[in-house]
C-alpha positions as CSV (number, residue, x, y, z in Angstrom):
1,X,-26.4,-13.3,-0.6
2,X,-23.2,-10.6,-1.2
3,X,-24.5,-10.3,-4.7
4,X,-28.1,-9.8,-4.2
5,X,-26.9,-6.8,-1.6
6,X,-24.8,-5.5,-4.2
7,X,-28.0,-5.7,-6.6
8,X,-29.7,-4.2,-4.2
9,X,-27.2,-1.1,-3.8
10,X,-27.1,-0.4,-7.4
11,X,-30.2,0.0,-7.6
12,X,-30.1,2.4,-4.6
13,X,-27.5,4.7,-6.1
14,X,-29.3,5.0,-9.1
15,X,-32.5,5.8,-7.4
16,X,-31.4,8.9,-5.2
17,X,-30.8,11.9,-6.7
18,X,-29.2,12.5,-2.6
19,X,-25.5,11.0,-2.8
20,X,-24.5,11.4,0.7
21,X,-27.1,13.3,3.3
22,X,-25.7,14.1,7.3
23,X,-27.9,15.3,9.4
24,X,-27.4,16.1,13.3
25,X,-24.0,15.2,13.0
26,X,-21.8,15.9,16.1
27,X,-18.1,15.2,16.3
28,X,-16.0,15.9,19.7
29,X,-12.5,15.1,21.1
30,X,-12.8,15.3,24.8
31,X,-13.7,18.4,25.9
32,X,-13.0,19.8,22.4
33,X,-16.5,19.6,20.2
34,X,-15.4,20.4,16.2
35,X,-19.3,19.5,15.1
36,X,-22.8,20.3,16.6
37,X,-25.9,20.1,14.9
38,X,-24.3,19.8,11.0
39,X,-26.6,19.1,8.3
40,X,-25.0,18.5,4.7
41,X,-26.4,17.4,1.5
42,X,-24.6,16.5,-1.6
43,X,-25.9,16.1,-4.8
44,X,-25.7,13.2,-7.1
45,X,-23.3,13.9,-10.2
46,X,-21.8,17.2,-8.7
47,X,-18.7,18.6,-7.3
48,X,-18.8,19.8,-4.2
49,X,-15.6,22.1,-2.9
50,X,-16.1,22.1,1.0
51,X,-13.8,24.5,2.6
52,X,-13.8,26.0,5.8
53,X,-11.0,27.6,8.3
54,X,-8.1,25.3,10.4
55,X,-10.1,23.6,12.9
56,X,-13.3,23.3,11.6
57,X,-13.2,19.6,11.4
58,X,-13.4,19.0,7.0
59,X,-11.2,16.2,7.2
60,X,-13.2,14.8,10.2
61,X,-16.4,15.2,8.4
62,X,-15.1,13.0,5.4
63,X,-14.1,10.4,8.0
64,X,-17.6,10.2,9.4
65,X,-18.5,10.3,5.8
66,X,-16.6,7.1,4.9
67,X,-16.7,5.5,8.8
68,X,-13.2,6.4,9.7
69,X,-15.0,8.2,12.5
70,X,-17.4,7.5,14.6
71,X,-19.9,10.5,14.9
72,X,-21.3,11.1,18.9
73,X,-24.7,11.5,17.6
74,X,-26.6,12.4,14.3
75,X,-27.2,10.4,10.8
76,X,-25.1,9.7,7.8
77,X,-26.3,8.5,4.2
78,X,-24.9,7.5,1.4
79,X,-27.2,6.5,-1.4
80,X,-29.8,6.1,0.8
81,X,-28.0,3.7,3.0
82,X,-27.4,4.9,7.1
83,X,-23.8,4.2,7.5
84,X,-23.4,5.0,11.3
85,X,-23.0,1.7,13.3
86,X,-23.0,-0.5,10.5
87,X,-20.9,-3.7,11.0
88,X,-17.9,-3.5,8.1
89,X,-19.5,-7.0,6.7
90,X,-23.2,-4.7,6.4
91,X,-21.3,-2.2,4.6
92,X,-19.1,-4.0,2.0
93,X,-21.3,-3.3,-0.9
94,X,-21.3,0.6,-0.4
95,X,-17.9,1.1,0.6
96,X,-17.0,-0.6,-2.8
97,X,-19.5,2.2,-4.4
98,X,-16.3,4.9,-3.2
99,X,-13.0,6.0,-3.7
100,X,-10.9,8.1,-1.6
101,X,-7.8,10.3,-2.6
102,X,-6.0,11.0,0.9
103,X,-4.1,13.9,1.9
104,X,-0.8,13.0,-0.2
105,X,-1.7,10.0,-1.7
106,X,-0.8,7.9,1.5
107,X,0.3,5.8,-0.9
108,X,2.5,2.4,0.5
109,X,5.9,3.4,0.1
110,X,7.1,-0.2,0.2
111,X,4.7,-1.4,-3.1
112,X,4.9,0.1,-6.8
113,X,2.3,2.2,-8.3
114,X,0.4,-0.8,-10.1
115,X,0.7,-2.8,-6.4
116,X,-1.0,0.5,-4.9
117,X,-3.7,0.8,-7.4
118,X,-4.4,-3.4,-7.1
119,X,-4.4,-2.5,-3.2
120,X,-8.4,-2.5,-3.1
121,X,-8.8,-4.9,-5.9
122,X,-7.3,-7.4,-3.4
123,X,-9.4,-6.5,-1.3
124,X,-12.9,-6.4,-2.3
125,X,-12.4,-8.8,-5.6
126,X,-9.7,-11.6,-4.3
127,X,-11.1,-14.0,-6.5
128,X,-9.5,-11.4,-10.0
129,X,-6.3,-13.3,-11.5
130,X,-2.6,-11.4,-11.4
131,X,-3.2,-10.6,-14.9
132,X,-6.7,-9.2,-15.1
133,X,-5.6,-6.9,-11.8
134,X,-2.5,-5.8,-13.5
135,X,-4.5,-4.8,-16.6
136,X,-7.0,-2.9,-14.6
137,X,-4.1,-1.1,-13.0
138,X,-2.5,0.0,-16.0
139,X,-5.9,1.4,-17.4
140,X,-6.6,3.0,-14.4
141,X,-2.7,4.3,-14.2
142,X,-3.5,5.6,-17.6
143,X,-6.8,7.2,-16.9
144,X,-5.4,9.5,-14.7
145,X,-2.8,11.1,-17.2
146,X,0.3,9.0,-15.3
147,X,2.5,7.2,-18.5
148,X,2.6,3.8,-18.4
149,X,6.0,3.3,-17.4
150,X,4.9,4.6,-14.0
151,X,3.4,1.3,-12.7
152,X,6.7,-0.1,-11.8
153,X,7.7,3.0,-10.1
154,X,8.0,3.4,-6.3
155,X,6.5,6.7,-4.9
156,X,9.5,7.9,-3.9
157,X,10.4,7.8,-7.6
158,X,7.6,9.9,-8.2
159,X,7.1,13.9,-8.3
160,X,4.4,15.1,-5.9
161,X,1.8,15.8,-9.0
162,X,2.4,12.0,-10.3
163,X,2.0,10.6,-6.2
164,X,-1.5,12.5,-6.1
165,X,-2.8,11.2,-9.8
166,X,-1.2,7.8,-8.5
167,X,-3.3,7.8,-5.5
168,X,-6.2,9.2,-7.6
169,X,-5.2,5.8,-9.6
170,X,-5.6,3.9,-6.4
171,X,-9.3,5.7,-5.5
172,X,-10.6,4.9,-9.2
173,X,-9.5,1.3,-8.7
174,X,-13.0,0.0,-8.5
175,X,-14.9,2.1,-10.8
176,X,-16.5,4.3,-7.9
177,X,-20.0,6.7,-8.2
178,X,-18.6,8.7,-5.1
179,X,-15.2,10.0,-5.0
180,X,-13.6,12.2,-2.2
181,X,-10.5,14.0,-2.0
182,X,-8.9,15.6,0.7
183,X,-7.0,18.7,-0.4
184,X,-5.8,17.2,-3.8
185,X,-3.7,19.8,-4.9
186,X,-2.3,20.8,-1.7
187,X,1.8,21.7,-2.0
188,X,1.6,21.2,-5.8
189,X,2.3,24.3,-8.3
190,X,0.1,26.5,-10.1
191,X,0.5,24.5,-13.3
192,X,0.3,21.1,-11.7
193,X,-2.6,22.2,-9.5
194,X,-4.5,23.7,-13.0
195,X,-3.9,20.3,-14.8
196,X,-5.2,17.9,-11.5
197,X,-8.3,20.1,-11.2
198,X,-9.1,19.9,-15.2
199,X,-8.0,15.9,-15.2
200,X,-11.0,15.9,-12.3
201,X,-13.6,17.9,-13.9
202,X,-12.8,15.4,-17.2
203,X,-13.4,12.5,-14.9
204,X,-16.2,13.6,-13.2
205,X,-17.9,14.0,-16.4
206,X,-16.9,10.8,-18.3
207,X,-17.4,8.5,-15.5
208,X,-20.3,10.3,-14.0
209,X,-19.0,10.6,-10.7
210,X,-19.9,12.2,-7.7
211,X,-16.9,14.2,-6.0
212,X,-16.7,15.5,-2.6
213,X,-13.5,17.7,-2.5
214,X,-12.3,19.3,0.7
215,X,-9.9,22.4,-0.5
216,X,-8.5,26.0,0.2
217,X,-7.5,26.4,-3.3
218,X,-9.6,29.1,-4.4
219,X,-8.9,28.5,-7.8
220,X,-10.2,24.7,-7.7
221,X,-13.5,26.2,-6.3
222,X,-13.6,28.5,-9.1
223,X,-13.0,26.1,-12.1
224,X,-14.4,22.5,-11.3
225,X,-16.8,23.3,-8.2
226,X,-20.6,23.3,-9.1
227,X,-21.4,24.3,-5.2
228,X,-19.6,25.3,-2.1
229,X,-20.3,24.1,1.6
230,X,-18.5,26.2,3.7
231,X,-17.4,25.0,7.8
232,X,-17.9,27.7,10.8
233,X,-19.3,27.9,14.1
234,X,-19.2,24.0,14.1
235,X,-21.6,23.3,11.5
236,X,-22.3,24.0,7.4
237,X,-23.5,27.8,7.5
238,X,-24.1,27.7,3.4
239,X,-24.3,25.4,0.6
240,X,-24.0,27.2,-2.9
241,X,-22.9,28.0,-6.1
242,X,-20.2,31.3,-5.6
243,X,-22.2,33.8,-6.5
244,X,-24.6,32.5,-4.0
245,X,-22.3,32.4,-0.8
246,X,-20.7,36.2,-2.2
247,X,-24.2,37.2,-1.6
248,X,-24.0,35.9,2.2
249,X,-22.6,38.7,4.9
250,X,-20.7,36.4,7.0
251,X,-17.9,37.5,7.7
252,X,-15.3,34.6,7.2
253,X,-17.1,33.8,3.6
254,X,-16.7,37.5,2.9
255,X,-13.0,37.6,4.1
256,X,-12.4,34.2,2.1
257,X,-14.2,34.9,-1.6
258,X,-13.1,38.7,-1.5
259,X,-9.9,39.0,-0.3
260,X,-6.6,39.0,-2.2
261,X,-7.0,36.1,-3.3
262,X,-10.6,35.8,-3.4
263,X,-10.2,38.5,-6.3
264,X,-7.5,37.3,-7.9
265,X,-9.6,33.8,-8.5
266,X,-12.1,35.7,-9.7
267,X,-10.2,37.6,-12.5
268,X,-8.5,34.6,-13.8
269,X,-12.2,32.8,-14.4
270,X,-12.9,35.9,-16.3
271,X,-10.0,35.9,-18.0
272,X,-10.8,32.4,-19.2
273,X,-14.2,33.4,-20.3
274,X,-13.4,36.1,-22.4
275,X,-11.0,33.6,-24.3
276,X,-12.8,31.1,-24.5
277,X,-16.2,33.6,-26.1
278,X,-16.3,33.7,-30.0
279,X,-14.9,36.7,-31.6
280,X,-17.5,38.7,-33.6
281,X,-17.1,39.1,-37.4
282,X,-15.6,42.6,-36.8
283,X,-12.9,41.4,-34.7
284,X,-14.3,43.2,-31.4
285,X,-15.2,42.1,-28.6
């Protein structure tokens, strides 16, 4: 029965071209409402930055994503599959289809890396030996640019950027199609966010993922992001490539993409470009 439903998923994911799709979506906390009316679709095979002021609820729209919260009213998607009010026995098969990457890894500080990556394993597969789980942990440990000697590590023996590719570890631990981070390079520094957003990008492409990524890093959106779904007045006011949302007059996506930082993004892709271009024969550019 469990494996004709999993048949039955994978079929599913490969079928829509629609990984996730909300629609009506409405999120309150008492008196407080943080969504009303939010409509969101995200492509298979992309990466989509969603970003969006304090408050505006991007955390809790990944948690209605992934049924961590229970929406008021409106639908939720994910390969085709409604995932509002569905009994955690109904939807086994597609929560093994994701990963998630947590605000800081929210790793368990009282198991090694390897234990945290087998967490799910466990889980979903409880029938895979010790030694079959501890190989897929080391190849996933190693997947995500961690050395191997960091699987018998405790996360307090880790540096922030190793926790977060640790926990990336973790949300790989299945072989996901959907992947969702929640501000993954968050308190790391310019150098180890640069290298977490390029091992993504590399990840995404190899494993053919599809990567919902709430951020503020400007320069994440920049690099890896093929559109942008930006959070205001309780809803998704755009969905778009950069270029797309500059040409919006709102005001908070105009104060956002063109401020200080806005520009400053925006230089260093150019700069990038003009390195990476091919040097005509005369040596000029």
């Amino acid at each position: 029965m469990q494996q004709a439903e999993e048949r039955r998923i994978e079929e599913a994911v490969e079928q829509n071209d629609v990984a996730i799709r909300v629609r009506g979506l409405r999120n309150s906390f008492g008196d407080q409402v943080v969504h009303e009316q939010l409509d969101l679709d995200v492509r298979k095979g992309e990466i989509l930055g969603v970003v969006g002021g304090s408050g505006t609820g991007k955390s809790v729209l990944m948690r209605s994503i992934i049924g961590l919260q229970t929406p008021d009213e409106g639908e939720v998607c994910v390969f085709g599959e409604s995932m509002v009010g569905r009994l955690d026995d109904e939807a086994l098969a597609i929560r093994k289809r994701w990963g998630v990457l947590f605000q800081g890894g929210a790793l368990f500080s009282t198991l090694t890396v390897a234990e945290n990556v087998e967490v799910p394993i466990r889980e979903y597969y409880p029938n895979i030996g010790p030694q079959l789980r501890d190989e897929i942990a080391a190849y996933k440990i190693r997947m995500t640019g961690l050395p191997t000697e960091a699987g018998p590590k405790y996360p307090a023996e880790l540096s922030g950027g190793m926790r977060k590719r640790a926990g990336l570890a973790r949300a790989l631990a299945l072989d996901p199609d959907l992947l969702f981070l929640d501000e993954p390079t968050a308190g790391l520094d310019p150098i180890g966010a640069a290298a977490f957003d390029d091992q993504t990008r590399k990840l995404q492409q190899t494993l053919g993922l599809t990567v919902f990524l709430i951020t503020h890093d400007l320069d994440t959106l920049y690099s890896i992001c093929d559109r942008v779904a930006v959070l205001a007045d309780k809803k998704v006011i755009a969905v778009g490539t950069i270029e797309e949302l500059l040409a919006l007059d709102h005001p908070w996506i105009q104060e956002y993409f063109n401020g200080p930082r806005g520009r400053a993004a925006t230089a260093a892709v150019e700069r990038e470009k003009n390195k990476a271009a091919p040097t005509p024969p005369d040596g000029r550019r």
